[in-house]
DRENLOZA-369694 format. One line per 10 residues: number of its first residue (from 0); for each residue x, y, z of C-alpha. Coordinates in steps of 0.1 Angstrom, whole numbers. Layout:
NUM) X/Y/Z  ...
END
This chain:
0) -6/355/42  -24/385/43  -50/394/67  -85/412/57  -76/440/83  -46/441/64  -66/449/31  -88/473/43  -63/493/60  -45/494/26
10) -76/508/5  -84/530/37  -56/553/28  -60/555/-8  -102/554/1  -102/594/-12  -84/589/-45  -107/595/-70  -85/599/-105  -82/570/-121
20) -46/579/-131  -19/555/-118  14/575/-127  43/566/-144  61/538/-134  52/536/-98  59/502/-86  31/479/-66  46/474/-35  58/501/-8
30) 34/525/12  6/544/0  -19/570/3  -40/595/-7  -32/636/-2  -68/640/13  -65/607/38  -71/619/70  -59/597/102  -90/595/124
40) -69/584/153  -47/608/172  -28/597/195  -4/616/226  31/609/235  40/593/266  50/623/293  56/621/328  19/628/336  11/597/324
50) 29/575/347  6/555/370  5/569/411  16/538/421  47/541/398  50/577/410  52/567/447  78/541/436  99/563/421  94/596/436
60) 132/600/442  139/597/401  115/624/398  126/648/417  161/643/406  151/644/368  130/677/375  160/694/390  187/682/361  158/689/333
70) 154/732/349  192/729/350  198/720/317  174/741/299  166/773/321  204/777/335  228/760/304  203/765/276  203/731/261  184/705/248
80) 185/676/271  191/639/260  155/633/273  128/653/275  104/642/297  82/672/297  83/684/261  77/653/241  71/658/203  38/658/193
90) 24/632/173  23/647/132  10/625/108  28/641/81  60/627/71  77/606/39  103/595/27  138/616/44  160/630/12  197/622/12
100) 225/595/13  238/585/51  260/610/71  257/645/56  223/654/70  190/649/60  156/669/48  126/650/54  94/657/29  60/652/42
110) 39/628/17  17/657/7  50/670/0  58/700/22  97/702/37  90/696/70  118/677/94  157/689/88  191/674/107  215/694/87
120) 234/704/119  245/667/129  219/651/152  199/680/165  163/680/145  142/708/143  105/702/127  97/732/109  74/732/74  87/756/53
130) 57/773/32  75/788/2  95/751/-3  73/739/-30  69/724/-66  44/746/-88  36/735/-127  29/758/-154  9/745/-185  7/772/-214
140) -9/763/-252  1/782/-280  19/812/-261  -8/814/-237  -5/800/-200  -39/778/-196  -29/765/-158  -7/774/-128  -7/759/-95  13/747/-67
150) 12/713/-67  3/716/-25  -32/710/-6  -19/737/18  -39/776/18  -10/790/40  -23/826/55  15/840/33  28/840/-3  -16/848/-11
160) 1/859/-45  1/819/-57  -27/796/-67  -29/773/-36  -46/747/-25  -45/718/-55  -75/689/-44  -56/665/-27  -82/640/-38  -63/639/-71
170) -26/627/-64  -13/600/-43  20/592/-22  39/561/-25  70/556/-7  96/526/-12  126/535/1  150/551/-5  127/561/-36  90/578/-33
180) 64/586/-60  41/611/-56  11/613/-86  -11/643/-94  -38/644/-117  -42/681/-128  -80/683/-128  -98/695/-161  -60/692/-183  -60/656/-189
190) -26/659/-174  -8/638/-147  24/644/-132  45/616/-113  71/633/-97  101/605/-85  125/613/-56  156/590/-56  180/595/-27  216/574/-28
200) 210/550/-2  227/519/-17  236/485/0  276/481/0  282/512/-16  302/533/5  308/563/-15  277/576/-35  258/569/-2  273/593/19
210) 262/621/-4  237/647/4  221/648/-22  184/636/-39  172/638/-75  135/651/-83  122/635/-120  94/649/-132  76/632/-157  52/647/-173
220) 20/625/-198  -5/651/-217  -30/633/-227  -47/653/-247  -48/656/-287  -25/686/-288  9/695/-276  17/718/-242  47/734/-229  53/722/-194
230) 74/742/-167  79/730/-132  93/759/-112  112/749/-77  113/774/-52  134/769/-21  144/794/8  177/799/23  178/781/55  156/748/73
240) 127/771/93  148/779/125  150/811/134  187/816/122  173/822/89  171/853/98  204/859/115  213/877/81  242/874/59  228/848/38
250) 227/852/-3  223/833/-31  241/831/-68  234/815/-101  262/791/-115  267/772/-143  291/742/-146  298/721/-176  319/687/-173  326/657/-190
260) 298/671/-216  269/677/-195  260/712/-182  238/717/-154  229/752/-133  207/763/-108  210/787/-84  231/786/-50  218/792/-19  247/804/10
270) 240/803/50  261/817/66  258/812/100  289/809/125  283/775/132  285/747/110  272/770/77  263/755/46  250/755/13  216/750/0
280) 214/741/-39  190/738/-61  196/730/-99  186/711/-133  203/695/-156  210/713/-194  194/698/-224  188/709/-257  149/707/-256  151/719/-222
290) 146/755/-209  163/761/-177  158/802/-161  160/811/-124  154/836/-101  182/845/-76  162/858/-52  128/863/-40  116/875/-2  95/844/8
300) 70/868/26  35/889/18  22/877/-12  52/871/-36  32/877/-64  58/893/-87  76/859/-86  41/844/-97  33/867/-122  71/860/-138
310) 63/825/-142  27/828/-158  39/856/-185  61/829/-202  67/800/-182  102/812/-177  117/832/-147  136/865/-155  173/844/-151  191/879/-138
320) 231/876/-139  252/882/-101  247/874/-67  220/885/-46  232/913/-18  237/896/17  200/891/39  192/922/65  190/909/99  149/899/104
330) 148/893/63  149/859/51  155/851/12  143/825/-11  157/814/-49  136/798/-79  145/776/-104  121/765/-134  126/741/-161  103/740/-190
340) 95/711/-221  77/706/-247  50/671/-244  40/663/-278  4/652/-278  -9/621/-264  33/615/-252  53/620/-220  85/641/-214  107/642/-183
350) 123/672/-162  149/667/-140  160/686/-106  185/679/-78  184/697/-45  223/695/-27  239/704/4  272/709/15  281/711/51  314/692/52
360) 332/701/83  307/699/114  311/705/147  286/691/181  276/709/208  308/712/227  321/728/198  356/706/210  366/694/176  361/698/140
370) 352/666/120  351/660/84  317/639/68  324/611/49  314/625/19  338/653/18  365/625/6  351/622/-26  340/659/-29  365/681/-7
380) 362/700/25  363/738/14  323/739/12  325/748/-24  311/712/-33  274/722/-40  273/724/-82  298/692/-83  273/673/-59  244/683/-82
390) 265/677/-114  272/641/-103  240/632/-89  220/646/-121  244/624/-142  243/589/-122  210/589/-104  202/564/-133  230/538/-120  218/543/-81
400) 181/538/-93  194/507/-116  213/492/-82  183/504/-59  165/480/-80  188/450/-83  187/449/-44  149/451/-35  138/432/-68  142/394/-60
410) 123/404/-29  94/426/-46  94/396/-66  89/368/-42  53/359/-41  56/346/-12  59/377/9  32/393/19  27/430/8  29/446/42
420) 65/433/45  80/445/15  66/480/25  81/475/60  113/460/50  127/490/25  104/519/40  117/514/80  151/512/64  147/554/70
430) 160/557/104  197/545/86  200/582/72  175/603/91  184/587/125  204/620/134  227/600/116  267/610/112  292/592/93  327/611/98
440) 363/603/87  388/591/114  415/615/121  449/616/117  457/618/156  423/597/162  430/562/183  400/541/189  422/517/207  411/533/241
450) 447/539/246  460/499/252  477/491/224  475/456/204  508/441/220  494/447/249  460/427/242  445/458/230  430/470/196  449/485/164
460) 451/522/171  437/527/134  417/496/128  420/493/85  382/489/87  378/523/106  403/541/87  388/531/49  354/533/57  350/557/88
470) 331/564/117  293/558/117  269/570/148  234/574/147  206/584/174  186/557/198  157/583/185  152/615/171  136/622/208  162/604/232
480) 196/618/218  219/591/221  244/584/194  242/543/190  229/532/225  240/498/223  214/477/240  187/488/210  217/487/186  215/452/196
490) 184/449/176  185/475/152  219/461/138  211/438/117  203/465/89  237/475/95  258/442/92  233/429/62  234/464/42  270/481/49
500) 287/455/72  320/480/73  299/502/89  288/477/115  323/467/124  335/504/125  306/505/150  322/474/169  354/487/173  343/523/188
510) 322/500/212  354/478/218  378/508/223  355/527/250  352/491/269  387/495/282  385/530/286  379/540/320  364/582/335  364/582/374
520) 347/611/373  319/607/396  285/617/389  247/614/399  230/586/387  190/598/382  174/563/396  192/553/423  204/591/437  241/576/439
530) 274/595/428  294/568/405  317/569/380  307/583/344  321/548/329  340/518/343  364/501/328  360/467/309  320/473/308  306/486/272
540) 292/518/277  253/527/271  260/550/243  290/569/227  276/605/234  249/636/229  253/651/193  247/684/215  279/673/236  315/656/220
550) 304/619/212  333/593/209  352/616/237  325/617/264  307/585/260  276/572/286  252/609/279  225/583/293  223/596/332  191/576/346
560) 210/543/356  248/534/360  250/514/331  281/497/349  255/474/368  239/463/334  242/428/328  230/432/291  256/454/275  286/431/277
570) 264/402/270  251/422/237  283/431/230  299/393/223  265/383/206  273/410/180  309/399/178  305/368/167  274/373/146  293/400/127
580) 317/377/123  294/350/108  282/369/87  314/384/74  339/357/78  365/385/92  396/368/111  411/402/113  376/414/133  378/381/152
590) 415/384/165  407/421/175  376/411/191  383/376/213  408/398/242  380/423/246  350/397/245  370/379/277  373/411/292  336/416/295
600) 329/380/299  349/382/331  338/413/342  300/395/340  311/368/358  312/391/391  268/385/392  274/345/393  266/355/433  259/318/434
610) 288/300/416  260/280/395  272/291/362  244/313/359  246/355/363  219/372/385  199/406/382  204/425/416  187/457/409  172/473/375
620) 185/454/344  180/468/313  149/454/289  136/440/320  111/474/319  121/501/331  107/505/369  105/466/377  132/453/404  143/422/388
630) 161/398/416  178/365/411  183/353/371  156/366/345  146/351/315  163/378/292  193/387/309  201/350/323  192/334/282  213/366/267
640) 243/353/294  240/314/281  242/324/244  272/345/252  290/315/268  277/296/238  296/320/210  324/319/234  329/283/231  326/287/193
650) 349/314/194  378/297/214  379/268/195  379/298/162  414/308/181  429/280/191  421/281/230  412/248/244  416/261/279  393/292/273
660) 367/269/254  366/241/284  358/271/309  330/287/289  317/252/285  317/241/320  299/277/323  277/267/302  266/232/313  258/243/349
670) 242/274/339  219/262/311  210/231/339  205/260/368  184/282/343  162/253/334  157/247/370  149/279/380  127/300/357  112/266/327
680) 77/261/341  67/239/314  48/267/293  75/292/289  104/309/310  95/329/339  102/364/336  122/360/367  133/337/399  123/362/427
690) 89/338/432  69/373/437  33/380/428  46/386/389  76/363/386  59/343/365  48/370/341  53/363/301  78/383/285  77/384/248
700) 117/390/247  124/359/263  139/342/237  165/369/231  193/345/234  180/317/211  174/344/182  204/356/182  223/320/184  203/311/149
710) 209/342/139  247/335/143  242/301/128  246/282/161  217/270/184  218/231/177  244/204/182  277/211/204  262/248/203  230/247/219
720) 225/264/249  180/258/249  163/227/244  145/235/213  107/221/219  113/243/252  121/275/227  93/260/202  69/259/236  78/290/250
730) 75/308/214  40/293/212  25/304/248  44/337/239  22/335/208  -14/327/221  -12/353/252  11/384/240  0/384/206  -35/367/203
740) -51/377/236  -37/413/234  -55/439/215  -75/407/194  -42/397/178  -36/431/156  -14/451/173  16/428/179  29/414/214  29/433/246
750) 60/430/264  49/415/294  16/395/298  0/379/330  -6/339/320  -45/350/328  -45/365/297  -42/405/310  -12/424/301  10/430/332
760) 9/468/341  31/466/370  57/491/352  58/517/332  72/495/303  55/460/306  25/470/291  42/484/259  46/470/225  80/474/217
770) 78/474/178  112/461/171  113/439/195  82/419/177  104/425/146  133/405/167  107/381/177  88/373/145  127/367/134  128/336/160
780) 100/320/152  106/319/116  139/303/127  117/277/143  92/270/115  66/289/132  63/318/99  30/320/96  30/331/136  58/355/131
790) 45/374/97  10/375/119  29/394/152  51/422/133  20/429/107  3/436/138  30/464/140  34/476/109  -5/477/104  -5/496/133
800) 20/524/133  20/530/96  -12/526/85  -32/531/116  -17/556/140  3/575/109  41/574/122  50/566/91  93/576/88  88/579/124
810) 80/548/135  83/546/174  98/525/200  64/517/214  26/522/215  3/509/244  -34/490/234  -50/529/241  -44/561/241  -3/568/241
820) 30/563/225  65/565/233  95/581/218  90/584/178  113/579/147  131/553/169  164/528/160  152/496/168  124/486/142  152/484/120
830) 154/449/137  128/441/102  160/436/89  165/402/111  134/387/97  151/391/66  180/373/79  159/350/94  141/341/57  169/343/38
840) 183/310/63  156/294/56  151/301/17  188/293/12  178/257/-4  147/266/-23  147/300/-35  172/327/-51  161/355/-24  183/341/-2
850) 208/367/-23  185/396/-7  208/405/20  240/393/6  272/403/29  302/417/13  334/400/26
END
């Protein structure tokens, strides 16, 4: 089903295309748009101006609190903090596709193709567009150079020594994750160039997808009646923008390096700062028809029009021999590479360039400890890596793009999908490397146990999973530096466990470990003004850290709330459990798992205040909006504690415990009879029990606990914890007033809704679309035949932030109807992923894209 909107806002991006050139090999499905589209809406992030008076007065203790922490942390101890409330990042409406594997950093190109967004130090972005990082052709006919440009739209006020500003209305972007395409027609040459970028991000491969690395293929069609020399010159300066570029000390050196009977050099480019340095490198592959020449070094500033000048003589740069002297301090220093073919007329050639970077030993903030990226296993540790990466990736981006393939084609391929989906599916799948993301190996002395060992009910010190496949963390959002806040991993998890389950369990058994682990230390909690302890013991924590702190050691960075009075977490926490386990069929995971799952369960069952079998929200409960006093059971947190007690009951019968399974089944019966009783009011679930003026509001999450019981492949039978035409009710009036009666059914669902018809705007968060959350929720109706209903909420959302608002690769947790946003390139619309799920349940009978998401075991 596609909507008209939907094929309007499609051609709207591509409405200023006016070549009739289609490029090489670009496939028909992903994201795509035109280098001279211009969004006509702009929109401003959410900051703490914009919170409503009445809010203000509520919460006027929270301010003043955050206000004194926020000068603290950035006029007294000079860092960035976790949140910034007062320096949100503005809204560009520039980026593509990220470049690199998972773990080792990531350098985001814009689509009109500028370098623009870098994490090379682990989790700390900086948003610079570096003007001399650029792709520039060179035609020449018999001896003579006919064209020049760079292939940019930009007319920077520097480097006025180049031919600038190429007519955007002549090339297009399309992005497909983890590949993008961009095409340019060279006006007047009867030319077109389709440049491919292919970054190893492959499902279950655990090895070439920790590299930083990405492959540029350049090909080349001349479709004119005689032959042209082609050169494509990449020019690349030493350093990401900041303003350690200019620290001095960096230089750059050729090199050469010939293996297994393929050559390939380029130049590399050395920074050599005291923390975490690395190395930049930029290089092509060797090939008999192939002209390869470089330039070592160039000064990226004034009009740098020797380096032009060298290029348009011959198509060829000068190639000198040695390294370049270290940079001045104030001086910054670029290097050049060019590759150059002959294209027969009316035929095609290809050039091929990789751009590397080696930083395998980080450190965070703290600067505590030293830990070693994932990659570094298969490449070594010494930071000498950069021509092996580039060797390797030039010589088996072929086998990544032929695997890239096999996974998204019986998807692509399904006719059934709508077009909108496939884009969202593979493009959202981003935020898995360029989510601050860090994927380390476990030390020697590491123990993730939390210090009880397994005789004594504990975890394994070294869980096999951990130790083979490492530690993976990445950031609730490049704006709120959290390293895998659990309550959105909740949602955003399902990429995980369907894509690189060993990742998801390493996850599961950091998460387990810090739930035993206790730190007294008391500090002040933002919300409520109270001194508590950092993290409490048998309660999962918020989050395992601040990139800009020590994560894994000091976990919980989140200081607004004491996350110990959470009723979400620990419920979140045995969802996944089980799920994982589901979908992985791990006994070992199990085993490890049940002890700590009744650990939680028990510390939960502290907010049963009424011995009904049901838990109850005194105080702020997470998801519940931020800002809304939630009293007696809720919708969310009370159906999230029923499906728990459901997975529990399948889980102790899993292990044997038929005293265990009784309990959680008593718990079960009076609570689901209690939660009927109390918030069912024959349309949906009541947001909450309190029987206040908004008690009765609709919240589109209600059905948390339902989604992820199918999910899990429980929900009916012995292992039902919702009458299902309640669910099917509630997923229908969820429908017709959050969806349909918000925004005339095109921007998804508001999280909470009055049953009036008016979205509920009594917190700062109720009148919100939480984009993953829709994701989540689209996932349960599918589940309960309602597709058509589903596929209409999250295009709302796709439509909306990628095609509408321009986030695209920085899709945000949430957008209101007018005006504002909140918190871009965000974790949780990675929850896409359990609509996948959702589909591939039930397609299993019918049709072979049930293999889509296939788990390893």
């Amino acid at each position: 089903m596609t909507s008209e909107w939907g094929e309007k806002s499609t051609a709207d991006l591509m409405s200023r295309y006016v070549s009739k050139e289609m490029g090489y090999e670009v496939p028909k499905e992903g994201w795509r748009i035109c280098l001279a589209h211009e969004f006509k809406e702009k929109r401003k992030p959410f900051q703490a101006k914009d919170v409503s008076l009445s809010n203000v007065l509520e919460h006027v203790g929270l301010g003043v609190r955050y206000l004194k922490w926020w000068y603290k942390k950035t006029q007294v101890e000079k860092k960035a903090p976790f949140i910034d409330m007062f320096r949100a990042q503005p809204l560009r409406q520039i980026y593509g596709a990220p470049l690199g594997g998972i773990g080792g950093g990531t350098i985001t190109r814009g689509w009109r193709g500028e370098f623009c967004r870098w994490q090379l130090n682990p989790g700390m972005y900086h948003y610079k567009t570096v003007t001399a990082n650029q792709f520039t052709v060179c035609l020449r006919r018999g001896g003579q150079t006919v064209y020049q440009q760079v292939l940019s739209v930009e007319r920077p006020p520097t480097l006025q020594g180049w031919n600038w500003g190429y007519c955007g209305e002549y090339a297009f972007y399309h992005a497909l994750y983890p590949r993008a395409w961009t095409v340019y027609h060279l006006p007047g040459q009867n030319v077109t160039l389709t440049c491919r970028q292919v970054s190893p991000v492959i499902p279950h491969d655990y090895q070439d997808s920790s590299l930083p690395v990405a492959v540029f293929v350049w090909d080349i069609e001349n479709k004119n009646d005689y032959a042209l020399d082609v050169s494509i010159m990449f020019t690349m300066v030493n350093g990401s923008g900041h303003k350690d570029d200019k620290s001095g000390g960096h230089w750059n050196e050729p090199f050469h390096l010939e293996k297994e009977g393929e050559a390939v050099s380029g130049v590399l480019l050395h920074h050599c700062t005291t923390v975490n340095p690395y190395t930049l490198c930029i290089a092509a592959r060797e090939q008999p028809d192939r002209e390869v020449s470089h330039q070592t070094a160039f000064s990226p500033k004034g009009t740098c029009s020797s380096l032009w000048s060298d290029l348009i003589t011959d198509g060829r740069l000068d190639s000198p021999t040695g390294s370049s002297p270290p940079t001045p301090k104030g001086e910054k220093v670029g290097a050049a590479l060019a590759v150059g073919c002959s294209v027969p007329a009316q035929s095609r050639n290809t050039l091929e360039f990789c751009l590397a970077w080696d930083m395998p030993k980080i450190t965070f903030g703290s600067r505590e400890r030293e830990h070693i990226r994932r990659y570094a296993r298969y490449f070594g540790t010494k930071g000498d890596a950069s021509p092996s990466l580039s060797h390797y990736a030039l010589t088996h981006y072929k086998q990544w793009e032929s695997s890239i393939e096999e996974w998204q084609k019986p998807i692509l391929q399904d006719s059934s999908l709508p077009s909108w989906y496939k884009s969202a599916l593979f493009n959202e799948l981003y935020f898995v490397a360029d989510g601050g993301t860090v994927w380390t190996e476990l030390s020697e002395d590491a123990d993730v146990s939390g210090g009880v060992r397994s005789e004594n009910g504990g975890l394994p010190a070294q869980p096999t999973v951990v130790k083979e496949y490492g530690r993976f963390a990445y950031l609730e959002g490049q704006e709120y530096r959290m390293y895998n806040t659990y309550d959105v991993h909740f949602y955003a998890s399902f990429a995980l466990i369907m894509l690189w389950p060993k990742l998801a369990l390493s996850v599961q058994y950091d998460i387990a470990g810090s739930v035993v682990q206790q730190d007294p230390t008391e500090r002040l909690h933002l919300m409520s003004g109270r001194y508590s302890p950092v993290k409490s013991k048998n309660v999962v924590p918020h989050d395992i850290g601040d990139p800009d702190d020590e994560p894994w050691q000091r976990v919980n960075a989140y200081l607004i709330h004491d996350t110990a009075d959470w009723k979400d977490l620990n419920l979140k926490f045995v969802l996944q459990v089980y799920r994982d386990f589901h979908l992985t069929q791990d006994n070992q995971y199990l085993q490890d798992m049940w002890p700590v799952c009744q650990a939680v369960m028990e510390s939960e069952l502290k907010f049963d205040l009424d011995g009904d079998g049901l838990i109850e929200n005194s105080g702020y409960a997470d998801q519940t909006y931020d800002g809304w006093t939630v009293t007696g059971p809720s919708a969310y947190c009370g159906g999230l504690w029923l499906a728990s007690l459901c997975v529990m009951c399948k889980m102790a019968r899993l292990v044997n415990s038929e005293e265990s399974y009784q309990r959680y089944r008593d718990l079960l019966d009076r609570g689901s009879a209690a939660f009927d009783k109390l918030l069912w009011n024959g349309k949906y679930y009541n947001y909450d029990s309190s029987g206040r003026d908004l008690s009765n509001s609709v919240m589109s999450d209600q059905c948390a606990g339902h989604w992820f019981l199918r999910a899990s492949g429980l929900g009916d039978g012995e292992y039902q914890a919702f009458p299902k035409e309640k669910i099917q009710t509630a997923l229908k009036s969820i429908f017709d007033l959050n969806v349909m009666s918000f925004a005339g059914g095109q921007m998804g669902a508001v999280n909470g809704m009055r049953p009036e018809g008016v979205p509920d705007r009594s917190s700062v968060q109720s009148d919100e679309v939480w984009i993953g959350v829709v994701y989540g929720l689209a996932a349960t109706m599918i589940y309960e035949g309602m597709r058509e209903e589903g596929m209409r909420s999250a295009e709302g959302c796709y439509r909306t932030a990628w095609e509408r608002l321009g986030m695209a690769f920085q899709t945000p947790e949430a957008y209101c109807e007018k005006g504002i946003f909140r918190s871009l390139a965000y974790m949780r619309p990675l929850t896409v992923w359990a609509m996948q799920l959702a589909l591939n349940t039930s397609q299993k009978s019918q049709t072979p894209s049930a293999q889509t998401g296939d788990i390893d075991s």
